[in-house]
Backbone as CSV, one residue per row, in Angstrom:
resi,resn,N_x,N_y,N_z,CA_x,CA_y,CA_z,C_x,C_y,C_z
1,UNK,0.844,-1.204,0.000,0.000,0.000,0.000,0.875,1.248,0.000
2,UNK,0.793,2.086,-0.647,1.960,3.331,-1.530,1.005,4.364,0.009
3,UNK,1.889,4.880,0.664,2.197,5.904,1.597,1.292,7.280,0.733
4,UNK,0.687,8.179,1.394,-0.128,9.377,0.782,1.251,10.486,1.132
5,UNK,0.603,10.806,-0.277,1.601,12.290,-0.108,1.509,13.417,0.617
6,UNK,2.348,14.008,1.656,2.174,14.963,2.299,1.479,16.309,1.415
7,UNK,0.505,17.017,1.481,-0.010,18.142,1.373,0.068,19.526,2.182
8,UNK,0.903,20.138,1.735,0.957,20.968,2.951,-0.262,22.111,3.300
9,UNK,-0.576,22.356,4.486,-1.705,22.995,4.687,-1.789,24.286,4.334
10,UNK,-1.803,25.208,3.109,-2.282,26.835,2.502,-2.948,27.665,3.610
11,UNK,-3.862,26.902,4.229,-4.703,27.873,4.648,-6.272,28.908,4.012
12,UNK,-6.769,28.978,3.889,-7.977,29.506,3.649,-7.676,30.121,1.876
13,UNK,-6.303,31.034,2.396,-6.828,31.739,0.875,-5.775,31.037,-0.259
14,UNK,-5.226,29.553,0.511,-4.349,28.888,-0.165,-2.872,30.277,-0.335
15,UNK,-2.773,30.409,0.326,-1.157,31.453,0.089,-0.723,31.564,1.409
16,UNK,-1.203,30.830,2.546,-0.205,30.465,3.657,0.596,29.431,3.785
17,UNK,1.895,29.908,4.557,2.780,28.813,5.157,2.080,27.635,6.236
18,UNK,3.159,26.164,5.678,2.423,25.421,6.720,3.543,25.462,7.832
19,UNK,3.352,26.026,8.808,4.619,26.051,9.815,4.808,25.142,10.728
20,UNK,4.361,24.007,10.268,4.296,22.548,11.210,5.414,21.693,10.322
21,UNK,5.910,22.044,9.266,6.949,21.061,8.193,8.091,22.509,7.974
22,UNK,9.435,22.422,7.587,10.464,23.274,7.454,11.429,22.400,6.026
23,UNK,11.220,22.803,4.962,11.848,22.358,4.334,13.142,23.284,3.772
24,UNK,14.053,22.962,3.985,15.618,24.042,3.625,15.964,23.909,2.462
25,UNK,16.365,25.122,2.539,17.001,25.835,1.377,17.970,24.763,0.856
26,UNK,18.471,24.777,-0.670,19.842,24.168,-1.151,21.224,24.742,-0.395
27,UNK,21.106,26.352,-0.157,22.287,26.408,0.627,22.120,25.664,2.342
28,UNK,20.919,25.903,2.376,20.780,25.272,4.564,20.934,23.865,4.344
29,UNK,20.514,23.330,3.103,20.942,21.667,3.357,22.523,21.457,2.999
30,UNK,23.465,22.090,2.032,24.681,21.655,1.884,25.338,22.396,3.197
31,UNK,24.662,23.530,3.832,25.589,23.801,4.927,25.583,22.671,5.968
32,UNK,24.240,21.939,6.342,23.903,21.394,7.651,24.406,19.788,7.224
33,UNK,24.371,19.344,5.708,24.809,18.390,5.535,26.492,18.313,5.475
34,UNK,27.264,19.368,5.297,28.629,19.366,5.407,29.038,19.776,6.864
35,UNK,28.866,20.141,7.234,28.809,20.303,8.791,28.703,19.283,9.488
36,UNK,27.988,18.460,9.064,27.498,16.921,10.056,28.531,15.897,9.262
37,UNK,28.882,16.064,8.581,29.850,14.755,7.290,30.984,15.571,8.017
38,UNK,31.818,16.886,7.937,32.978,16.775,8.560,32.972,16.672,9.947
39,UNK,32.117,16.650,10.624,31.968,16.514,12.016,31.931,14.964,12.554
40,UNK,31.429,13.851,11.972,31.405,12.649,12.139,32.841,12.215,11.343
41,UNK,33.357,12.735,10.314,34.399,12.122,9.495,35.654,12.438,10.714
42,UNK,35.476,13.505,11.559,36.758,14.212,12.131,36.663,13.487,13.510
43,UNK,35.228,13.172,14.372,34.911,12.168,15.202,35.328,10.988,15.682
44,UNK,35.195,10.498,14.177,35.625,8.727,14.135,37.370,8.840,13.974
45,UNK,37.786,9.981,13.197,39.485,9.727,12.527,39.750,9.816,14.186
46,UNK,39.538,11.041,15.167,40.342,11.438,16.180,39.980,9.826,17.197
47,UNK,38.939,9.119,17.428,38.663,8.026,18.095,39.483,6.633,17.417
48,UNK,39.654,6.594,16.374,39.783,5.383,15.848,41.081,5.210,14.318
49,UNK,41.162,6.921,13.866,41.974,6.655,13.219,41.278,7.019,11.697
50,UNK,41.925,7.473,11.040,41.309,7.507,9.773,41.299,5.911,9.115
51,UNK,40.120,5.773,8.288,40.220,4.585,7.568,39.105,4.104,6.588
52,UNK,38.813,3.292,6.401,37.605,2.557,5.094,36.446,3.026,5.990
53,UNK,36.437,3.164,7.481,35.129,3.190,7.309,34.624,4.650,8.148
54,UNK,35.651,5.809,7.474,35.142,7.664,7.475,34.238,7.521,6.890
55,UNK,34.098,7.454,5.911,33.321,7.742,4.913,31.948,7.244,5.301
56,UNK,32.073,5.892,6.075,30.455,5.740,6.931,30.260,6.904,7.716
57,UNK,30.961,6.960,8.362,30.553,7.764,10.179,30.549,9.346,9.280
58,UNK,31.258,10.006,7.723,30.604,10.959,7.201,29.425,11.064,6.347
59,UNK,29.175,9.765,5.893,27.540,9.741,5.388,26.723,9.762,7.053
60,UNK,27.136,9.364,7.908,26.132,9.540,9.165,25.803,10.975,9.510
61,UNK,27.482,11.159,9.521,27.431,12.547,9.788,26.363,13.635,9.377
62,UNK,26.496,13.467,8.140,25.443,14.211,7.095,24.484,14.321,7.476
63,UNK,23.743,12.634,7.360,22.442,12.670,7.864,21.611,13.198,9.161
64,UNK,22.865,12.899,9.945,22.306,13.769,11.321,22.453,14.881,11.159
65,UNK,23.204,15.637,11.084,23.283,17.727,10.379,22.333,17.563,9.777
66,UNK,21.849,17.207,8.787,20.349,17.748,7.920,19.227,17.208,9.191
67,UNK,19.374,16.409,9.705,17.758,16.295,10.648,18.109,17.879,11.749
68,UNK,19.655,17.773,12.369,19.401,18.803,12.914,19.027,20.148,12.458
69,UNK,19.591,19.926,11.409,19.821,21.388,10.880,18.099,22.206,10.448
70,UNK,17.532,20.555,10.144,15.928,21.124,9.940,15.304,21.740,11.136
71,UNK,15.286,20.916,12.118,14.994,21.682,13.503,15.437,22.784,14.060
72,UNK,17.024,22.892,13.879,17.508,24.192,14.112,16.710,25.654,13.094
73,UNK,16.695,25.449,12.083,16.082,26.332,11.158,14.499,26.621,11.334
74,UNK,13.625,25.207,11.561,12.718,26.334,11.499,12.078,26.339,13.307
75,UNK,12.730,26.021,14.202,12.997,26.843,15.248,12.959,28.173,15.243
76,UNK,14.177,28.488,13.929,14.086,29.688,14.162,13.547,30.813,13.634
77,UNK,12.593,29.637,12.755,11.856,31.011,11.630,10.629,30.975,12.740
78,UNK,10.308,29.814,13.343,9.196,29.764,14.781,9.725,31.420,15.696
79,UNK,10.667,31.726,16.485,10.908,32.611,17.009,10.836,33.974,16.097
80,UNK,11.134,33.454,14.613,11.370,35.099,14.251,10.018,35.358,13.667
81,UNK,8.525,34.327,13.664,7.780,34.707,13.403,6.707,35.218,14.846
82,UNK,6.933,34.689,15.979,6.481,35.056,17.207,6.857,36.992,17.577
83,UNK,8.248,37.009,16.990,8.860,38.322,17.360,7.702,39.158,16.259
84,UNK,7.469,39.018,15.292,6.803,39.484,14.435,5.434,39.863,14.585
85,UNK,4.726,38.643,14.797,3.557,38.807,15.049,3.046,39.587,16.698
86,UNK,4.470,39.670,17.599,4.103,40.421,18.074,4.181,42.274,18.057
87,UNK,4.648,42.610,17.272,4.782,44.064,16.132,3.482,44.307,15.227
88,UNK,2.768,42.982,15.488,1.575,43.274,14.295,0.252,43.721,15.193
89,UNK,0.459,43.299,16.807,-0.566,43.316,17.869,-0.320,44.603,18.549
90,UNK,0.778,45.291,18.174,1.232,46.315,18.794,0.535,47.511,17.656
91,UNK,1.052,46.974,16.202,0.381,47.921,15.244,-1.127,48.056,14.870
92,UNK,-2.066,47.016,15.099,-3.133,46.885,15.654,-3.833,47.532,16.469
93,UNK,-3.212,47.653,18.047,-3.472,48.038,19.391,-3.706,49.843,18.686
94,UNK,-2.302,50.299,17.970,-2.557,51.727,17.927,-3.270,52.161,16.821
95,UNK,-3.716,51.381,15.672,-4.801,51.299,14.903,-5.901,51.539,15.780
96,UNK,-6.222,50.749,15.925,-7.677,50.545,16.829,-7.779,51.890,17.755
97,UNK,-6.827,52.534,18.891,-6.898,53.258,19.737,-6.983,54.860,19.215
98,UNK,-6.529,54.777,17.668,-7.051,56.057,16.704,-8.333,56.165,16.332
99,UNK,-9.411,55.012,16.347,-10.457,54.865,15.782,-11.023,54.460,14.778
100,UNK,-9.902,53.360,13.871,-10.219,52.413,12.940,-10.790,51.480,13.996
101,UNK,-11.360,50.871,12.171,-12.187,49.469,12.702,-11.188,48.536,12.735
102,UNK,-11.935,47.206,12.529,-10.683,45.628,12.202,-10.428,45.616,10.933
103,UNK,-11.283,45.801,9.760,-10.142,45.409,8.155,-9.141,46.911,8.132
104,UNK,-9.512,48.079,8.929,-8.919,49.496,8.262,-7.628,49.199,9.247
105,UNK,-7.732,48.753,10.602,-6.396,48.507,11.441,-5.558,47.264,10.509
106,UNK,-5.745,46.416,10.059,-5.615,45.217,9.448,-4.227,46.233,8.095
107,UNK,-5.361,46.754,7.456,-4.554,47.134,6.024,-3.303,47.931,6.876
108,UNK,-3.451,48.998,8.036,-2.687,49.867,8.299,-1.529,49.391,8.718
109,UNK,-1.460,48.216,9.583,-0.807,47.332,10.299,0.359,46.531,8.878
110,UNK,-0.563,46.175,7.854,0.363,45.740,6.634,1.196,46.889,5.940
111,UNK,1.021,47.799,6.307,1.668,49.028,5.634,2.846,49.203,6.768
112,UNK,2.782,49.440,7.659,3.814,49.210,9.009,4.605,48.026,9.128
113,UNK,4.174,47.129,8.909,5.019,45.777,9.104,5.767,46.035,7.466
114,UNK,5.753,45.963,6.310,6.182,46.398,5.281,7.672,46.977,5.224
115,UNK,7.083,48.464,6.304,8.189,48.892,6.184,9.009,48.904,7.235
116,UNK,8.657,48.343,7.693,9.800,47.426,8.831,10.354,45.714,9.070
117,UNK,9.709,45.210,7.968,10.099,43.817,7.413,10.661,43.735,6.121
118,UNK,9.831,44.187,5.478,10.053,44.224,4.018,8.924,43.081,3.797
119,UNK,9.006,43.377,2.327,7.576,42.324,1.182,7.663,40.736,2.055
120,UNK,8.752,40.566,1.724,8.656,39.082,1.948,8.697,38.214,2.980
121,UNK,9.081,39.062,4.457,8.748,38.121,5.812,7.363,37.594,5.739
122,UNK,7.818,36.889,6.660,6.601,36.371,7.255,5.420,36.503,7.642
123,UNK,5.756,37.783,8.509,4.467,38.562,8.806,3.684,38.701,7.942
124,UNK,4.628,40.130,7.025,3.561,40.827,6.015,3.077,39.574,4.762
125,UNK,3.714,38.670,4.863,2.740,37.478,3.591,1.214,36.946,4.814
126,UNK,1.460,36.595,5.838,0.331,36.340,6.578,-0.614,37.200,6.804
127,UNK,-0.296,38.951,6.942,-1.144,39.803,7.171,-1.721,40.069,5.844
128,UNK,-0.843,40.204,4.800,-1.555,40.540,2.428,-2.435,39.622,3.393
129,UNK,-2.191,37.922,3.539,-3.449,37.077,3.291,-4.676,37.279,4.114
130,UNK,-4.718,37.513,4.927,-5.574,38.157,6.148,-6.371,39.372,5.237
131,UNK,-5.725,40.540,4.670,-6.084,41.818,4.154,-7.606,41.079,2.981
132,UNK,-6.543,39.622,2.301,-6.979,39.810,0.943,-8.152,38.813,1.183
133,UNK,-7.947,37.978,2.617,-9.349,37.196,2.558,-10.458,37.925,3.026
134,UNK,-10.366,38.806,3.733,-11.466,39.693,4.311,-12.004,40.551,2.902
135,UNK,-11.292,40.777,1.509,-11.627,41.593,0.747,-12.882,40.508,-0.165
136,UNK,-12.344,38.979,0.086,-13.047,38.096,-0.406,-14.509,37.134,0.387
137,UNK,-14.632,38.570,1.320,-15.791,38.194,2.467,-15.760,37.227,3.535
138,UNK,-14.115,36.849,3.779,-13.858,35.943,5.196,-13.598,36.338,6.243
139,UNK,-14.316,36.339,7.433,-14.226,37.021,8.747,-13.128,37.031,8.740
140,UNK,-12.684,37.982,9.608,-11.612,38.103,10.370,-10.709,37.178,11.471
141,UNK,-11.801,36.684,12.267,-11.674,35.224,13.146,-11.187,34.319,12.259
142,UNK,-12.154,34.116,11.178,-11.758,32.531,10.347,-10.378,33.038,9.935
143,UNK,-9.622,34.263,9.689,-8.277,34.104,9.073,-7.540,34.097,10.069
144,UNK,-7.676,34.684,11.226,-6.918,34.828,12.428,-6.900,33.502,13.054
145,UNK,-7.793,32.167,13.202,-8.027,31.389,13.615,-7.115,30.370,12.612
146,UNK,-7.738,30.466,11.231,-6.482,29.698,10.419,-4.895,29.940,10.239
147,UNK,-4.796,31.126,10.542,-3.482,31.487,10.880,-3.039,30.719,11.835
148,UNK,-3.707,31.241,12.935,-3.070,30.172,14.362,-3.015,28.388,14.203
149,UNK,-3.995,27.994,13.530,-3.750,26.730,13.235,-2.840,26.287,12.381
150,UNK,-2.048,26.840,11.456,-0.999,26.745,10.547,0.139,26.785,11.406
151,UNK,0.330,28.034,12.299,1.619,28.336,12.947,1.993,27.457,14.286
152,UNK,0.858,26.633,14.708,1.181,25.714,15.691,1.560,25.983,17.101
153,UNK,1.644,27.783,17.493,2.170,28.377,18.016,0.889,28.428,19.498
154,UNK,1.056,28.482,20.658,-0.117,28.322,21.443,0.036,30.040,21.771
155,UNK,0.937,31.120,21.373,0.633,32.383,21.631,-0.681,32.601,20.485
156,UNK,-0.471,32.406,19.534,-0.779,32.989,18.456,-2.409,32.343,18.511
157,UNK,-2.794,31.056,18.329,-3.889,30.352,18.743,-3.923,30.760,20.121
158,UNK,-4.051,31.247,21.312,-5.145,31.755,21.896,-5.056,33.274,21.488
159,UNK,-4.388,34.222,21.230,-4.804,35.564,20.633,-6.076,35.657,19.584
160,UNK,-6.177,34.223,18.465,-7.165,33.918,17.996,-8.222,33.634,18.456
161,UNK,-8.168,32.724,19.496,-9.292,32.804,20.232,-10.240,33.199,21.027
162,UNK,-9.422,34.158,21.561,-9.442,35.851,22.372,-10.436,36.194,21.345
163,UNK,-9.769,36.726,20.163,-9.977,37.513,19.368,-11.590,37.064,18.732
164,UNK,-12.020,35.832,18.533,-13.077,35.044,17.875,-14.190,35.393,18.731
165,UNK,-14.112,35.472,20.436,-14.794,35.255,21.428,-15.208,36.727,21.655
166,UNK,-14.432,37.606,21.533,-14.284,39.458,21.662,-14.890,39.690,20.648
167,UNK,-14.584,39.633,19.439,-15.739,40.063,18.280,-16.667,39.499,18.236
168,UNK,-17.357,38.111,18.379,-18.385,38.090,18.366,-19.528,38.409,19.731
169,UNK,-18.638,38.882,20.467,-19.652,39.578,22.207,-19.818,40.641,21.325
170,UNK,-18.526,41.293,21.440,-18.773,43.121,21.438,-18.054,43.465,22.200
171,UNK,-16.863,42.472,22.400,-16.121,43.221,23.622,-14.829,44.694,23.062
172,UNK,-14.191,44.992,24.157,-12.956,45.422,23.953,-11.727,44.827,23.625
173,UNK,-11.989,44.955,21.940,-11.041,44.733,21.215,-9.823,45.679,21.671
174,UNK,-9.907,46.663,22.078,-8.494,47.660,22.020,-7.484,46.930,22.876
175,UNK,-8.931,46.791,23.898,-7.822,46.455,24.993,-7.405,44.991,25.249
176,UNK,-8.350,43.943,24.060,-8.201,42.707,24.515,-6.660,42.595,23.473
177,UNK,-6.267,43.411,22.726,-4.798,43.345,22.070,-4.350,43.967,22.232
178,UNK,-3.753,45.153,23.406,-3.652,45.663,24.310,-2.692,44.476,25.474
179,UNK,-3.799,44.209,25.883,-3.180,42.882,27.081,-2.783,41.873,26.574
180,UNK,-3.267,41.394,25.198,-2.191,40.342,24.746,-0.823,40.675,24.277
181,UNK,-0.892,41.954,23.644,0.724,42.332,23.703,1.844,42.181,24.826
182,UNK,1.053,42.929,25.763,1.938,43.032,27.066,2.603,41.672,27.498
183,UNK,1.464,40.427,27.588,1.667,39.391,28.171,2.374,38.510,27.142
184,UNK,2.558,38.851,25.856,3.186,38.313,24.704,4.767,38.891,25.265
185,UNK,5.025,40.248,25.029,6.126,40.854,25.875,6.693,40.190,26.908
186,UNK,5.995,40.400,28.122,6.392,39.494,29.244,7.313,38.499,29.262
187,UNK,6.207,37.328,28.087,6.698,36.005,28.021,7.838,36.069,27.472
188,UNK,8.071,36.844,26.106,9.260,37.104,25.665,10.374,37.061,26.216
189,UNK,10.213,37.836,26.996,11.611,38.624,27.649,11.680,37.498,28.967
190,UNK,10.616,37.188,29.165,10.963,35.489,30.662,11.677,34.442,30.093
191,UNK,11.630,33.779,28.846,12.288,32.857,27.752,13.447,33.878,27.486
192,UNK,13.713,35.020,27.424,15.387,35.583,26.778,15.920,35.290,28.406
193,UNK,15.184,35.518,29.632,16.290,35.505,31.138,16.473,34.057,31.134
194,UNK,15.678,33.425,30.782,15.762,31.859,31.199,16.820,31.319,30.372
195,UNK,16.893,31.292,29.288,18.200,31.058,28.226,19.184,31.856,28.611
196,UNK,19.276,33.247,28.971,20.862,33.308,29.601,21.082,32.429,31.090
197,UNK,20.400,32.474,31.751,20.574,31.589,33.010,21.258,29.854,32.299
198,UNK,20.272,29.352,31.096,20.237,27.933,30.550,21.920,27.746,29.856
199,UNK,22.215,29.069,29.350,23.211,29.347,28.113,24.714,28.992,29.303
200,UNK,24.431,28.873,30.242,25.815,28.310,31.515,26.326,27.261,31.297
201,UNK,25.085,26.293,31.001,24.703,24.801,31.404,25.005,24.754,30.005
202,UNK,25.068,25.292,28.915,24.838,24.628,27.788,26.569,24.546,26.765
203,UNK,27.243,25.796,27.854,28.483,26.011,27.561,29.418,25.070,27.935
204,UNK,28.864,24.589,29.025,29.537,23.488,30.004,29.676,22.351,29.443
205,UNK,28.455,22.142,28.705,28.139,20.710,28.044,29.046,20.940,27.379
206,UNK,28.762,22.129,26.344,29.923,21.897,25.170,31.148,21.721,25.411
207,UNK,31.634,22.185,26.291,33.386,21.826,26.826,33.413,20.673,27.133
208,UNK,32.905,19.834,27.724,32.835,18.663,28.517,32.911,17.873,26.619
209,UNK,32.072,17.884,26.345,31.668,17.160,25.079,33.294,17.589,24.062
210,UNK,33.573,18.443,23.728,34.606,19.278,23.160,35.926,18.262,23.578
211,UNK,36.196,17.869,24.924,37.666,17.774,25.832,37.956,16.694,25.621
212,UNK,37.040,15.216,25.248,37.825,14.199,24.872,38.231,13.878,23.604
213,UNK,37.644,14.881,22.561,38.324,14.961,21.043,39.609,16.061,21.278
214,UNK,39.889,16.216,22.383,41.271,17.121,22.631,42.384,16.298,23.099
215,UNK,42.067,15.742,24.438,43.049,14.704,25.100,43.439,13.796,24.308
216,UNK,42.156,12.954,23.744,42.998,11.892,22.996,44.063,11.807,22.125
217,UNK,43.898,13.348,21.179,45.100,13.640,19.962,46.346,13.624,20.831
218,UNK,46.023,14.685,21.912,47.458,14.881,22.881,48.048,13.807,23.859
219,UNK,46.829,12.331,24.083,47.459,10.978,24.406,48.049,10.443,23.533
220,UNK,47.842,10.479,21.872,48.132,9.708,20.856,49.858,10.189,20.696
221,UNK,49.813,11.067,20.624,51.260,12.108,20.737,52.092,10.739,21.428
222,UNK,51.912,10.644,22.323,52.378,9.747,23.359,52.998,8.301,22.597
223,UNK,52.652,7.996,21.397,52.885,6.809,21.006,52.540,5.611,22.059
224,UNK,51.294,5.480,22.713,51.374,4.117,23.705,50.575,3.615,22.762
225,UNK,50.873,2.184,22.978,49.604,0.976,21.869,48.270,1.454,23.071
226,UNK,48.281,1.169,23.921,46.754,1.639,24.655,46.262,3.056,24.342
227,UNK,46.526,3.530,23.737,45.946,4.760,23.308,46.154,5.201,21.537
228,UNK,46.750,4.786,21.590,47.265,4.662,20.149,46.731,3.401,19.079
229,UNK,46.667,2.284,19.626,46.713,0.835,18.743,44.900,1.139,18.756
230,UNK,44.858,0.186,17.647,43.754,-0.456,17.173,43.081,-1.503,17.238
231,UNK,43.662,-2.686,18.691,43.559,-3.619,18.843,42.207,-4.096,19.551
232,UNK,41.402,-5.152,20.045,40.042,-5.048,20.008,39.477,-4.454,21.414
233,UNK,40.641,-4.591,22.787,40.163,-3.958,23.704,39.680,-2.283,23.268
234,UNK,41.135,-1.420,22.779,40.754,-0.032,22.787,39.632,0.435,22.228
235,UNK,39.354,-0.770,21.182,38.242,-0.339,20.414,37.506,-0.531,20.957
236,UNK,37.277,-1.615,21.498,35.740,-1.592,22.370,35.265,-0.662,23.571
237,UNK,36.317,-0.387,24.128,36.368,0.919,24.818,36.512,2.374,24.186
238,UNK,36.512,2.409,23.425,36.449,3.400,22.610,35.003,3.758,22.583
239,UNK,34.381,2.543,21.547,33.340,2.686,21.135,32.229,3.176,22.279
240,UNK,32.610,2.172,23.730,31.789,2.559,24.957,32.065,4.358,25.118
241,UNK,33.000,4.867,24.992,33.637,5.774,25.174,31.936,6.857,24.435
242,UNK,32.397,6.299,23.232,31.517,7.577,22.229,30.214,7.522,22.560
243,UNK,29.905,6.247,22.716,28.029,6.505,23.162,27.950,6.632,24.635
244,UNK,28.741,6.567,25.608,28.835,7.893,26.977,28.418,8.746,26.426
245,UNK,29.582,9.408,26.047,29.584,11.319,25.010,28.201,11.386,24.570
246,UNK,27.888,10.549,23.425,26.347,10.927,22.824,25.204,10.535,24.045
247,UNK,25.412,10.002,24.767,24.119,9.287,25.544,24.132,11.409,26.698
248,UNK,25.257,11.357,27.315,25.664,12.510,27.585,25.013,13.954,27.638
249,UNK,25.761,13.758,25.972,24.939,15.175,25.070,23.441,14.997,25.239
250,UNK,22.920,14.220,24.732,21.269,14.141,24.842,20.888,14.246,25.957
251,UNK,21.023,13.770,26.761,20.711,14.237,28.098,21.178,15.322,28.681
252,UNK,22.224,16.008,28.418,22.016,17.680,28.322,21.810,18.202,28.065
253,UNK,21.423,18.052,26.499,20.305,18.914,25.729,19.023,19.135,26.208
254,UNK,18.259,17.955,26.634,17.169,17.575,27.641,17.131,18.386,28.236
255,UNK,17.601,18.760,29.051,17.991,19.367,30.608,18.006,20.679,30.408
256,UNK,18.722,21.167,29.577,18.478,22.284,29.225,18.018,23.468,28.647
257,UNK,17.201,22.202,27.497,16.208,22.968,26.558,14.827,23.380,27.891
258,UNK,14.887,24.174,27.435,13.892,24.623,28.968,12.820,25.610,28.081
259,UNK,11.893,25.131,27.952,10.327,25.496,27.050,9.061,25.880,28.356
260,UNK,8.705,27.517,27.912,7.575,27.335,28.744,6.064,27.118,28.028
């Protein structure tokens, strides 16, 4: 039975991102795939020696840099679209507090983000689509709501939902994006203290992780067969050696990725 093809989700006016999949660029994949191939090729030579089988541990290499490298990337288009969308609640807030409605704050807000993003972020392609589905008679909620369901983001989906629940009462819109800014802010800046506090722990790892691809070159120096030879004890201790290190790393990554 043949596997269904992924579809990625458009969104309403079909011209949104699906921000639940990150597919990279030709340059982000030869960077993240050469990065991970000399990093496993330089791994195995300093543990074991160069030999027939680099070229495995740099096809591994590879493969792990491109899985990371996908996560690393759109991580970070995740943060640089959170930073964004909170500039759009801010341009909103002072829309609204002049005495526009929701599509006239909407267009004004795309004219502001524009010229402080430029055409092609993120934002301003999510806000055109927002502008251009409301021109095609789709509430405001349904785009704000499909937005949030695309971006996967739990700021962004409850601001939508705020927002769905407030327009259809009659409430205070000014102020119900108003207080989601602030508390968008807040959170912000609680995740930037928490990562410098995290960024200690994460430096540490890296040295720790870093120090036995150091010693060993400067044991090998040494010419001893126990540190030097290839014979089946070192290797097997070796090998115990490297999945310590990786078992290690993951479990400091764990530890320190710290998500609220």
């Amino acid at each position: 039975m043949k596997s269904r093809k992924y579809e990625a989700n458009k969104g309403l006016t079909v011209r949104g991102t699906d921000y639940s999949v990150y597919r990279m660029t030709p340059g982000e994949t030869a960077l993240s795939a050469a990065a991970g191939g000399a990093g496993g090729a330089l791994a195995f030579s300093i543990f074991f020696g160069a030999g027939m089988f680099t070229a495995v541990a740099a096809a591994a290499g590879a493969a792990a840099g491109m899985k990371y490298g996908t996560k690393f990337f759109k991580n970070r288009r995740d943060a640089e679209l959170t930073m964004q969308f909170r500039d759009l609640l801010e341009s909103l807030a002072s829309s609204l507090s002049a005495g526009q409605n929701i599509p006239g704050a909407i267009c004004s807000a795309l004219t502001d983000l524009k010229q402080i993003y430029g055409e092609k972020s993120l934002i301003v392609k999510e806000t055109s689509a927002i502008a251009d589905g409301m021109r095609n008679n789709l509430s405001p909620e349904e785009l704000f709501g499909d937005f949030a369901s695309r971006s996967g983001q739990k700021d962004i989906r409850t601001f939508a939902d705020t927002f769905r629940v407030c327009n259809r009462s009659g409430g205070n819109m000014r102020e119900v994006i108003i207080r989601t800014t602030r508390i968008l802010g807040e959170k912000m800046q609680t995740e930037k203290e928490i990562g410098v506090i995290a960024s200690k722990g994460r430096n540490e790892l890296i040295m720790m992780t870093v120090m036995p691809f150091v010693i060993i070159p400067m044991l090998k120096t040494l010419g001893e067969d126990a540190v030097s030879g290839n014979n089946l004890a070192t290797v097997l201790i070796r090998i115990a050696g490297a999945v310590i290190i990786a078992g290690a790393v993951l479990a400091g990554k764990r530890i320190t990725d710290i998500k609220m």
